[in-house]
Every structure is written in C-alpha cells, then in structure tokens.
C-alpha distance (Angstrom), angle and dihedral (degrees) to the residues before:
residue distance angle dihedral
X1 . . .
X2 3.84 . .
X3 3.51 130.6 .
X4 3.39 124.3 -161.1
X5 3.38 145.1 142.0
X6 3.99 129.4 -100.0
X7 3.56 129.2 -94.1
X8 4.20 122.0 -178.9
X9 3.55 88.8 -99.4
X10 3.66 90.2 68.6
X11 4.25 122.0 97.0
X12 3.83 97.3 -97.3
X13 4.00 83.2 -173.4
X14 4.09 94.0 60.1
X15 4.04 81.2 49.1
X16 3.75 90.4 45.2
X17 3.85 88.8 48.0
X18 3.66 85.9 52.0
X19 3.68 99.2 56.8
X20 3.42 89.3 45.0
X21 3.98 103.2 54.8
X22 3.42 88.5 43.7
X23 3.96 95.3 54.6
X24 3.41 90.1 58.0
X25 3.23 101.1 41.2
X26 4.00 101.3 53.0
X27 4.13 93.7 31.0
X28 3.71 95.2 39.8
X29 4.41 89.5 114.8
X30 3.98 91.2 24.1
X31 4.22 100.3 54.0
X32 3.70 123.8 32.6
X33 3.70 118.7 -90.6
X34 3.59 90.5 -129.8
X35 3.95 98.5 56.0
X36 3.78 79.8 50.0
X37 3.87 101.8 56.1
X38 3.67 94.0 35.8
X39 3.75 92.9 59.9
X40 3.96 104.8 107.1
X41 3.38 109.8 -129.3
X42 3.81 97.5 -110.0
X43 3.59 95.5 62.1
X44 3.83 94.4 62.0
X45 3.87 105.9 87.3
X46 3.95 92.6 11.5
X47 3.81 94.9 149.5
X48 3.78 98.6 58.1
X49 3.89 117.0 141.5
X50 4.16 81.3 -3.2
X51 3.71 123.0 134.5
X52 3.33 112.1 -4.9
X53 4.02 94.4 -43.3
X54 3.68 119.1 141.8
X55 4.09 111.3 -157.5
X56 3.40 125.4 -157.6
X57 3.84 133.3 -158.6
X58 3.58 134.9 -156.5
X59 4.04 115.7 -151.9
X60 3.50 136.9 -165.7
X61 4.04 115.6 -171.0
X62 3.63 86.5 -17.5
X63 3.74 100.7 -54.3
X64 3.73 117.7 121.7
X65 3.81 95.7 -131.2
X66 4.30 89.9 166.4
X67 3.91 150.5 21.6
X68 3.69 144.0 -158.6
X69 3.97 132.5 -174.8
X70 3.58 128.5 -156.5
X71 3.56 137.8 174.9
X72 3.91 146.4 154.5
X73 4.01 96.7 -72.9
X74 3.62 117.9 -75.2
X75 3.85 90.8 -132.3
X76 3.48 134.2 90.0
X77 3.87 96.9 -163.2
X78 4.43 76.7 58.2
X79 4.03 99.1 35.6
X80 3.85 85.0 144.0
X81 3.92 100.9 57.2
X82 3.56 131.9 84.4
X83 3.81 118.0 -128.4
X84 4.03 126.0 -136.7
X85 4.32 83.1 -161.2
X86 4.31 97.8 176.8
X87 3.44 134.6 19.6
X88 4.20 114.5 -174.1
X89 3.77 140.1 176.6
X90 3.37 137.5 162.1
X91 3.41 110.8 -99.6
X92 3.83 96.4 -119.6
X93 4.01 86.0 52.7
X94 3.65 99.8 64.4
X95 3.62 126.5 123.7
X96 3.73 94.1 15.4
X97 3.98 97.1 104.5
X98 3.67 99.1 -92.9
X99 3.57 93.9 122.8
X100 3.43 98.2 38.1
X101 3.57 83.7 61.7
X102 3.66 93.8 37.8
X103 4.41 92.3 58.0
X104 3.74 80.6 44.6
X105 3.54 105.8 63.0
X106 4.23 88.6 37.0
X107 3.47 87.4 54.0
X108 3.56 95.9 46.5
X109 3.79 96.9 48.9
X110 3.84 90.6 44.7
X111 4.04 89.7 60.0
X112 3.74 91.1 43.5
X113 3.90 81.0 60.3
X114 3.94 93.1 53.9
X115 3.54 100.3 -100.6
X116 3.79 113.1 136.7
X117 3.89 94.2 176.2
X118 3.69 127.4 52.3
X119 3.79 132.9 -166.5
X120 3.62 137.3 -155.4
X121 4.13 140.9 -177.7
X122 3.45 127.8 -150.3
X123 3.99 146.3 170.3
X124 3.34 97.3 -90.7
X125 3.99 91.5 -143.2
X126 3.71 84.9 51.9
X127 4.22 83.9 105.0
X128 4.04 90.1 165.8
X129 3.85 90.4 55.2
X130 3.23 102.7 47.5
X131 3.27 96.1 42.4
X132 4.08 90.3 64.7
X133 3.63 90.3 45.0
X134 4.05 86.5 49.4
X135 4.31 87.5 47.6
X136 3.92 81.9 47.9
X137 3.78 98.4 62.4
X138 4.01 101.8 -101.9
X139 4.09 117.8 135.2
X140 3.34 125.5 -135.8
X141 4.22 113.3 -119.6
X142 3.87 134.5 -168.3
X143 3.89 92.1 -101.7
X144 3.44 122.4 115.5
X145 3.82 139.4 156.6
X146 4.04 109.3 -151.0
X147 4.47 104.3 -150.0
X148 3.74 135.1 168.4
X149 3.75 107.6 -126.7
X150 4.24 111.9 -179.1
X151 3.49 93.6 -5.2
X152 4.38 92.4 -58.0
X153 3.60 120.6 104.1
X154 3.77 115.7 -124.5
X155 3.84 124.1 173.0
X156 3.72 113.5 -139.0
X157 4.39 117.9 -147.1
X158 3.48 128.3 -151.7
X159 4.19 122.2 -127.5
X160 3.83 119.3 -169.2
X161 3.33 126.9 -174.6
X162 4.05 129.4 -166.8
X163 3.51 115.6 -127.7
C-alpha cells in the first residue's frame, strides 16, 4: 500500500467514487436513502484540492481504494488546530489498516505543520467511526453542530486529539 497525497493529475472521479460508496455505506440507517441516491455523482467529493485542503490517497496496485483530507481547522473559535476533515474507504476495504494508515499520515503532516492539537467532526450516530477515532486516541468534547442532511436531522460532535 501507498499513501500519498493528491496532486491534479490524479482521477478525481475514482476519489469521487470513493466518497460516494463510502457515504452510503456508513450513513445508510443514519441519512435517508433517497438523499443518498439522488446525489449526482459530481457533488460527492466536490471540495477536493479546494480551500486549503490537502487529500490524501491510499493505493493498492494502483487503485485508489481510500482518502483523507486535512487542513488548518475550519473554525475560527479553533484557528490553532489542525483538522483531519474526511476519512474514506471502499467499503470492501475496511478493517484492513487502511485507515489506520490513512489518520496516520494526516496526523503526521498536520504536526509537521506546527499543529500540536487536532480536531475532528463526526455523525454522532456514526458508532463504528467514532469508535476508531476513540481506539485512535481522540477525546470526545462538548461541541457539536446540530444540521439537517436529506431532510433528517443529525447532530455532528467534535473529537480532538493532542499530538
């Protein structure tokens, strides 16, 4: 495997394909299947290489089977955090390490750039995710951001983790 981060030369629709596999996959009981299929297909990914984002992929013979985003936080209120923004696999690549590898490299890069704290959200019934960020070292806080996604209210909570 090789991780790596994305360059403009690199097949934004495999990445795109990513993001959207994997949205369906891990909100398939959390955001309605509707929202989901309806979603044209250049939506999914939209922010790639946008605003100061770096993304990362993770290939195996060549094939981008997984992505990660990171970025100086997002948030003014946490100016002085790095952010870990998307984590993505394939569905059928799950639980072999990819991730792992994936929230390694992001958070490797982000202390390279000074950060010494890093934040993420997440859909707080998204119980798988959060409980590899959890195994990964990050700590639950008290913020939260409360959204309609599809028509179904979901609250999204913020992990951090000091690096």
């Amino acid at each position: 495997m090789i991780i790596r981060n994305i360059t403009e030369n690199d097949d934004f629709a495999a990445i795109r394909e990513i993001y959207e596999r994997s949205w369906k996959y891990a909100y398939r009981d959390i955001i309605p299947r509707e929202w989901l299929d309806s979603r044209p297909k250049d939506k999914w990914g939209g922010n790639i290489l946008k605003n100061g984002r770096i993304e990362t992929g993770a290939f195996i013979d060549g094939k981008i089977v997984g992505t990660a985003c990171y970025c100086q936080s997002r948030w003014d209120k946490f100016k002085d955090f790095g952010e870990v923004v998307t984590i993505y696999l394939l569905p059928e690549y799950i639980g072999q390490g990819i991730g792992y590898a994936l929230m390694e490299h992001c958070i490797s890069a982000l202390k390279g750039l000074g950060y010494d704290k890093v934040l993420l959200w997440v859909l707080e019934e998204n119980t798988r995710a959060r409980a590899f960020y959890e195994r990964y070292g990050f700590v639950l806080t008290d913020e939260f951001i409360d959204d309609n996604i599809g028509g179904r209210d979901v609250r999204e909570v913020m992990y951090v983790l000091n690096v």
